[in-house]
N, CA, C and O atoms as a Maestro MAE file, in Angstrom:
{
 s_m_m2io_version
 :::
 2.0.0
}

f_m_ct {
 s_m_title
 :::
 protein
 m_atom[124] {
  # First column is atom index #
  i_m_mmod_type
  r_m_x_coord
  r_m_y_coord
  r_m_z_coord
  i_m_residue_number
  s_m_chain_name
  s_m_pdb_residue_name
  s_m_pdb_atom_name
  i_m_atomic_number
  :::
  1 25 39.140 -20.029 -20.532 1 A "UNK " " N  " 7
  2 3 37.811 -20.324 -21.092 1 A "UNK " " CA " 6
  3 2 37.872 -21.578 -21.954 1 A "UNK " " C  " 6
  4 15 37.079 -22.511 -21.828 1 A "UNK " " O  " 8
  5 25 39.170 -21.526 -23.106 2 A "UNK " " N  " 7
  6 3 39.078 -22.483 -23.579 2 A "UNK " " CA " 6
  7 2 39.417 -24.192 -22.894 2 A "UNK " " C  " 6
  8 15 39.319 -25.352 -23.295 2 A "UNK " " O  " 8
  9 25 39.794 -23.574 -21.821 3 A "UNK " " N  " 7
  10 3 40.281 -25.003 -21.065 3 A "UNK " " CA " 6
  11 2 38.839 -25.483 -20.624 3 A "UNK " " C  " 6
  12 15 38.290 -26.528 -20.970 3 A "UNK " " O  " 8
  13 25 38.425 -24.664 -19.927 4 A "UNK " " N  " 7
  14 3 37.293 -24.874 -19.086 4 A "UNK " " CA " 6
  15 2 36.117 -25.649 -20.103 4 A "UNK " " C  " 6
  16 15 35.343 -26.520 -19.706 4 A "UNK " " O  " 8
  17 25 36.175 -25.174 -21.335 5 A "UNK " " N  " 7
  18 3 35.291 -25.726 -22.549 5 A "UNK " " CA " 6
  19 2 35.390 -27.202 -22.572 5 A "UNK " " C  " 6
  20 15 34.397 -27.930 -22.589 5 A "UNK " " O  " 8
  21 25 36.960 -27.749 -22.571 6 A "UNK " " N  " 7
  22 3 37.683 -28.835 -22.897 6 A "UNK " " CA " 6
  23 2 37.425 -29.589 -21.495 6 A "UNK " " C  " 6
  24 15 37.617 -30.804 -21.465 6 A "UNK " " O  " 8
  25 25 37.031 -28.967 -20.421 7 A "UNK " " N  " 7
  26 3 37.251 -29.948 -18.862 7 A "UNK " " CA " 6
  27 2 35.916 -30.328 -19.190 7 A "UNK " " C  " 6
  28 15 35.798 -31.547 -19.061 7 A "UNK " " O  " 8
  29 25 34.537 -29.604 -19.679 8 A "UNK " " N  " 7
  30 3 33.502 -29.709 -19.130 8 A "UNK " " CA " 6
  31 2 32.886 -29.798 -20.774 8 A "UNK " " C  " 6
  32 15 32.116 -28.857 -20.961 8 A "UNK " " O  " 8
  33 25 33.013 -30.564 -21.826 9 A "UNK " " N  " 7
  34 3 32.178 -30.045 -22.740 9 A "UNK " " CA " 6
  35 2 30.538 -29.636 -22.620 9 A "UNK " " C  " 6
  36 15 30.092 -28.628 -23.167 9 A "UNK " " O  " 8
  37 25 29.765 -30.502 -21.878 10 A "UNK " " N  " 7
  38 3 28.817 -30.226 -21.725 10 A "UNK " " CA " 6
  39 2 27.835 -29.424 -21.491 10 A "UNK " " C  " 6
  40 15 26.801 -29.182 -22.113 10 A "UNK " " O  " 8
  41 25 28.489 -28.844 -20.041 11 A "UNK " " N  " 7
  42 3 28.111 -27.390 -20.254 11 A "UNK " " CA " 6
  43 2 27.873 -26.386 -21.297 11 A "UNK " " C  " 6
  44 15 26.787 -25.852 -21.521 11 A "UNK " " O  " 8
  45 25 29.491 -26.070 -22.206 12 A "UNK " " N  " 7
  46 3 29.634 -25.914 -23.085 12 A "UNK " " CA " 6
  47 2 27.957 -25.744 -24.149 12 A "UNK " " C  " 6
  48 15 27.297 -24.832 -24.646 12 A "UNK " " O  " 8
  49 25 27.890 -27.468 -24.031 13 A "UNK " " N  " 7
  50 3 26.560 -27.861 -25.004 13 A "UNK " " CA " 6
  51 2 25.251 -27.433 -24.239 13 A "UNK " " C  " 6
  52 15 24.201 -27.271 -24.861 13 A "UNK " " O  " 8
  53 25 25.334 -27.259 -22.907 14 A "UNK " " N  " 7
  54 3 23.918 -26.655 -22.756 14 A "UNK " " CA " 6
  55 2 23.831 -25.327 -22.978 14 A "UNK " " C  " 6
  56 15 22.881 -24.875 -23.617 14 A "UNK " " O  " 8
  57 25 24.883 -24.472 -22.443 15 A "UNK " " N  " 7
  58 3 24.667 -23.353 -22.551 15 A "UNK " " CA " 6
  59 2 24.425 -22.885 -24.584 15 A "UNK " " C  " 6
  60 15 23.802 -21.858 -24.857 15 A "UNK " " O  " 8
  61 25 24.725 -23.353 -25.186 16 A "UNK " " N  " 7
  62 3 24.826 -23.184 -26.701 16 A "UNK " " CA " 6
  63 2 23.337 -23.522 -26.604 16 A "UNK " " C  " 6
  64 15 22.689 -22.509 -26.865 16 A "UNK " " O  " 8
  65 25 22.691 -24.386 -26.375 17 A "UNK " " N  " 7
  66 3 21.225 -25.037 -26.735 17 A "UNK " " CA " 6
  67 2 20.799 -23.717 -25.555 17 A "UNK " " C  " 6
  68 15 20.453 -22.763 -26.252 17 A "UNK " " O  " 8
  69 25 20.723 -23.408 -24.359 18 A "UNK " " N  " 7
  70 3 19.872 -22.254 -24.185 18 A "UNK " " CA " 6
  71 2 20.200 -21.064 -24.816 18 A "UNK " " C  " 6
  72 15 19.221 -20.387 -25.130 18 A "UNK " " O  " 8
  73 25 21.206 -20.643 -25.075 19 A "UNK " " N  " 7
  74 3 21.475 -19.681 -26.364 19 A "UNK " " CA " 6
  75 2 20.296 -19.569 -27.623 19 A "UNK " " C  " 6
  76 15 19.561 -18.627 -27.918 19 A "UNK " " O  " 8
  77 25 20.411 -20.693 -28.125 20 A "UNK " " N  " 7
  78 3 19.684 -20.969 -28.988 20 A "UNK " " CA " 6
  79 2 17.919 -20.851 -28.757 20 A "UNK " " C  " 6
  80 15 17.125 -20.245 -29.477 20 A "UNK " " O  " 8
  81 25 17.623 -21.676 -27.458 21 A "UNK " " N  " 7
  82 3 16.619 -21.213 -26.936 21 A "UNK " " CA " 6
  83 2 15.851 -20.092 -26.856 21 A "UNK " " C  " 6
  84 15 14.640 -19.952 -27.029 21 A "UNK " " O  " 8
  85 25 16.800 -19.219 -26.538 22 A "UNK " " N  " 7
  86 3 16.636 -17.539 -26.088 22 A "UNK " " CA " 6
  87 2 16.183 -17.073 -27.321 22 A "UNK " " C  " 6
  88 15 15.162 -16.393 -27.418 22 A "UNK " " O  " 8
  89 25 17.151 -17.523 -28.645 23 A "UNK " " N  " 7
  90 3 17.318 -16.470 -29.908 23 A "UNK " " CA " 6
  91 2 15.667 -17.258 -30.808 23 A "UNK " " C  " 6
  92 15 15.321 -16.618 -31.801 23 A "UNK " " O  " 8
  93 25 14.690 -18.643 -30.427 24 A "UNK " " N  " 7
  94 3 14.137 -18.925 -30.599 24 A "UNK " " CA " 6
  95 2 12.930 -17.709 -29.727 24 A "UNK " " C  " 6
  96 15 12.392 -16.805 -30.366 24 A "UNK " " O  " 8
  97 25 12.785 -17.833 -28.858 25 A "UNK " " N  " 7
  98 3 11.626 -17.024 -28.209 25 A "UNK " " CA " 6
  99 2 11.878 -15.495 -28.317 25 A "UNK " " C  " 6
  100 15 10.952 -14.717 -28.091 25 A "UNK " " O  " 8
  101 25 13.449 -14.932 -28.749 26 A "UNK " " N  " 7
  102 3 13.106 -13.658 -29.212 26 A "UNK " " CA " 6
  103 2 12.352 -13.194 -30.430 26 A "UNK " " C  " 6
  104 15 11.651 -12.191 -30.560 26 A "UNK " " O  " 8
  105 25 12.741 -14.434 -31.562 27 A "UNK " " N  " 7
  106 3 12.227 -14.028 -33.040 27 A "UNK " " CA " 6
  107 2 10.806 -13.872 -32.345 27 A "UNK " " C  " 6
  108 15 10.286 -12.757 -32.318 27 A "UNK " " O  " 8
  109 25 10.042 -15.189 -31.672 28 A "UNK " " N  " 7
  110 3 8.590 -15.244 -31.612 28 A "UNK " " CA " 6
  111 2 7.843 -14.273 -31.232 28 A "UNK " " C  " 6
  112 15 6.683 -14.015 -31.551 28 A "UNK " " O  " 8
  113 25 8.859 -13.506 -30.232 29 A "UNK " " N  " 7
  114 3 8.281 -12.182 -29.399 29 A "UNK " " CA " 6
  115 2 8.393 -10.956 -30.300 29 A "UNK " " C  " 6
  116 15 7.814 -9.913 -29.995 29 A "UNK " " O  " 8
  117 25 9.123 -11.066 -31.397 30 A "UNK " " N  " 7
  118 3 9.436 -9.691 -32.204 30 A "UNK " " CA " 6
  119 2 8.480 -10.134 -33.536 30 A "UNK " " C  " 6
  120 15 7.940 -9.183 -34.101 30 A "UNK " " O  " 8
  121 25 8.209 -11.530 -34.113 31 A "UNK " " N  " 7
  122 3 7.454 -11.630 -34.919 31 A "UNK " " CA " 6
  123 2 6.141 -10.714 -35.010 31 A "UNK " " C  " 6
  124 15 5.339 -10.874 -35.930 31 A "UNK " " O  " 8
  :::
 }
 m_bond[123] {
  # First column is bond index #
  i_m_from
  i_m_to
  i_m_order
  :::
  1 1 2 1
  2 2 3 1
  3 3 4 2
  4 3 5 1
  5 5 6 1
  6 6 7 1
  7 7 8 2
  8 7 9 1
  9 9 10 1
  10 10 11 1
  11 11 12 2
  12 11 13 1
  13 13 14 1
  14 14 15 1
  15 15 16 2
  16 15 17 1
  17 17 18 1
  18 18 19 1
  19 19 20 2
  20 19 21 1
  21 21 22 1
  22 22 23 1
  23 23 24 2
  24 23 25 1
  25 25 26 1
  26 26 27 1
  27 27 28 2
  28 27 29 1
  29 29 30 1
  30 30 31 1
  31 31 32 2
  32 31 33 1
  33 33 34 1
  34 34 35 1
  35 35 36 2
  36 35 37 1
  37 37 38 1
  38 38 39 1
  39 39 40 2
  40 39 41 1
  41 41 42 1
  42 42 43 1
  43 43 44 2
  44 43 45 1
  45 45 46 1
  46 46 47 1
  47 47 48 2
  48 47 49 1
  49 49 50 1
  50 50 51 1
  51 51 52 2
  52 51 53 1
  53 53 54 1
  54 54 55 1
  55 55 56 2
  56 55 57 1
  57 57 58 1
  58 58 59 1
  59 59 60 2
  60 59 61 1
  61 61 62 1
  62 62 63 1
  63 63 64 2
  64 63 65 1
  65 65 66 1
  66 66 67 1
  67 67 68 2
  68 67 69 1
  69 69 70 1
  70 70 71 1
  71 71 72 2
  72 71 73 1
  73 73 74 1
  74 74 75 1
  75 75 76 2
  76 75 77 1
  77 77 78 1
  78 78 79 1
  79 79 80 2
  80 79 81 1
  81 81 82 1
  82 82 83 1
  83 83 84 2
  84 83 85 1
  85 85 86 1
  86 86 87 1
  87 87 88 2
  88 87 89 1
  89 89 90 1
  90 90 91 1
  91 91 92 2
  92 91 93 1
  93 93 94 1
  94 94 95 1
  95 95 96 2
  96 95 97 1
  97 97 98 1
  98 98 99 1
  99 99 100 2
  100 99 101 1
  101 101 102 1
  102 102 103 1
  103 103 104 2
  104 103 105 1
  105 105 106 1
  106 106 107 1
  107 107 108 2
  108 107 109 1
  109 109 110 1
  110 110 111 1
  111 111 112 2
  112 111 113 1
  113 113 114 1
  114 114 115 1
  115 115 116 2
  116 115 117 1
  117 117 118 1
  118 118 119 1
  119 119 120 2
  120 119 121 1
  121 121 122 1
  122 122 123 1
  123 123 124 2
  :::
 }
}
């Protein structure tokens, strides 16, 4: 995993920003 982090950071960085995404439209939906 950690290699794969290091071959590809990017991914890495999208998947973190849709992470983030997700935990954005859950607050909105539970607000």
């Amino acid at each position: 995993s950690a290699v794969r982090q290091r071959r590809n950071p990017k991914e890495s960085a999208d998947l973190t920003s849709i992470q983030e995404l997700l935990s954005d439209v859950d607050s909105n939906t539970h607000a």
